[in-house]
C-alpha positions in Angstrom: -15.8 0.1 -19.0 -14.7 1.3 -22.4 -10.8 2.1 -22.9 -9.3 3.3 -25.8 -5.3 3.2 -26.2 -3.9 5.2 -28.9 -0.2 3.8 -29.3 1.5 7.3 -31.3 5.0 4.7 -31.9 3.1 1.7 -33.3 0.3 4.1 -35.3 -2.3 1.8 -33.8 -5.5 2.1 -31.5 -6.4 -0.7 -29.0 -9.7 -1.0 -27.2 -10.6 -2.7 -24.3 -14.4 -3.4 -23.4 -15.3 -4.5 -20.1 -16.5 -4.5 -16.2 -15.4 -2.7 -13.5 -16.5 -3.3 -9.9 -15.9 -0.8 -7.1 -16.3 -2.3 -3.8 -15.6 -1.3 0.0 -13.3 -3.4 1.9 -13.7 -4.3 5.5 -10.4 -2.8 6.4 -12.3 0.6 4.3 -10.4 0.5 1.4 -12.3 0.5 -1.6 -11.3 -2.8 -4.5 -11.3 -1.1 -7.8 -11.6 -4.8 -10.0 -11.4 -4.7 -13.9 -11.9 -7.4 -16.3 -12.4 -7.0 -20.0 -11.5 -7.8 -23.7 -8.3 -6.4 -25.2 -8.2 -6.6 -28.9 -5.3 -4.8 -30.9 -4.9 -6.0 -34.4 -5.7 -9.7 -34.7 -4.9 -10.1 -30.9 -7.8 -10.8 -28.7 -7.1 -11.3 -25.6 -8.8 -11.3 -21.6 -6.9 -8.3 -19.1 -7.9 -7.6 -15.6 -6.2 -5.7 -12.9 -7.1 -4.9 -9.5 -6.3 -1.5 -7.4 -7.2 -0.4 -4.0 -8.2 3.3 -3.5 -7.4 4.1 0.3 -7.9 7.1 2.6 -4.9 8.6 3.8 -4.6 11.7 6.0 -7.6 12.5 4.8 -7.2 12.2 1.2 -7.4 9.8 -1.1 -5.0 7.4 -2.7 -4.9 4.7 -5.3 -2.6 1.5 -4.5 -1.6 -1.6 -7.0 -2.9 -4.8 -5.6 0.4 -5.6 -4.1 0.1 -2.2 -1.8 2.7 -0.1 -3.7 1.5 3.5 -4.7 -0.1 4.5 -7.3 -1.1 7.9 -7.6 -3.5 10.4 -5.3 -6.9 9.9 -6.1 -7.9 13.7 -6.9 -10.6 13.9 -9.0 -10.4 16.6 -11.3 -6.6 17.3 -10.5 -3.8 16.2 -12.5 -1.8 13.5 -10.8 1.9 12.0 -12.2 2.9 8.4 -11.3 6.8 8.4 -12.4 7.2 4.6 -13.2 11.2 5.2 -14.5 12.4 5.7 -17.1 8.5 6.4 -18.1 6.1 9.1 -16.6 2.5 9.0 -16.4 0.0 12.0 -16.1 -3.6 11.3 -15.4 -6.8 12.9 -14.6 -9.9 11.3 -13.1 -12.9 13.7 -14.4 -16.6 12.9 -12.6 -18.6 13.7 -15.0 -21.7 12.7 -12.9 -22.7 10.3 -10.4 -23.1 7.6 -13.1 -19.9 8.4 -15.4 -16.4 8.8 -14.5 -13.7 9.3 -17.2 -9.6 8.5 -16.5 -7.3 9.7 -19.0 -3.4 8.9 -19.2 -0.5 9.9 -20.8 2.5 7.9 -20.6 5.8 8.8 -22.6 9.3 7.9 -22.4 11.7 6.3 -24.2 9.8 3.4 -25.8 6.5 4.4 -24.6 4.0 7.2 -26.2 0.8 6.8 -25.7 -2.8 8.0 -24.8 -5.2 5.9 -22.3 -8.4 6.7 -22.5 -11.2 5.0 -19.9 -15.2 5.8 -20.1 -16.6 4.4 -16.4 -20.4 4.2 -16.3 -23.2 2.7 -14.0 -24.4 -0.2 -15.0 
């Protein structure tokens, strides 16, 4: 995993390198697990997070480890997670079977910024 955060309000650019493990639950949901290195600055610090993506109705959707939603996993579609008083807009993009690339831009009132995630097979 390679992320790149481009903060537009601070002027600065944040990377995180890293892991991410996909795997399939026995209740079928699929654990989306990352770990990596942030460094911003001088800061250097570990980050992890863990999501769930789920079938629903027969379409997909991403959860936060506690259950709440997410967003609808639509690759290739544009997907808004309103987290007031911010908004995000993503788009998962498949490049091929071993790349997947997440972008995310979240404004609001103290918040401008690009997220920027290069998944490949290991």
């Amino acid at each position: 995993m390679a992320r790149t955060i481009d903060d537009r309000l601070k002027s600065e650019r944040s990377t995180v390198e890293g892991t991410t493990d996909l795997a399939l639950e026995a209740d079928g949901r699929v654990r989306w697990s990352e770990q990596g290195t942030l460094r911003t600055g001088e800061l250097v610090l570990p980050v992890s997070r863990v999501l769930f993506v789920e079938l629903r109705d027969g379409a997909w959707f991403v959860t936060f480890e506690d259950g709440r939603d997410f967003h609808p996993w639509a690759p290739g579609d544009e997907v808004v997670h309103p987290c007031a008083p911010d908004t995000y807009v993503g788009r998962v993009e498949v490049v091929d079977p071993d790349r997947w690339d997440v972008r995310w831009d979240v404004t609001g009132p103290a918040k401008d910024y690009t997220m920027t995630t290069v998944l490949t097979r290991a």
